[in-house]
Steps between C-alpha positions, in 0.01 A plus 500: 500500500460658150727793468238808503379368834801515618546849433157598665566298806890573543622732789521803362206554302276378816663751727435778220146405506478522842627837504230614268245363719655652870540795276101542374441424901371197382175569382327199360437514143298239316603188771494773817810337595674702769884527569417323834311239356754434144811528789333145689410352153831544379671380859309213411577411159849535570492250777369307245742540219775431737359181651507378123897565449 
């Protein structure tokens, strides 16, 4: 994984972004993606990432 992906996908920066979105109640922007719906898409990319360890 190339090293600026790394930073956008690693722990801490994901959790920051999803306290931006919880905290704008998480009105849907350009995608309308909503903190329920970007909580089971990320549930299921991690299952994903961790299946491929």
């Amino acid at each position: 994984m190339s090293e600026p992906l790394e930073k956008i996908l690693s722990k801490d920066n994901l959790n920051a972004a999803y306290k931006r979105v919880c905290a704008n109640k998480g009105a849907g922007r350009g995608d309308d993606v909503t903190v329920d719906i970007l909580m089971i898409q990320w549930c299921s990319q991690k299952v994903k990432w961790q299946s491929t360890e």
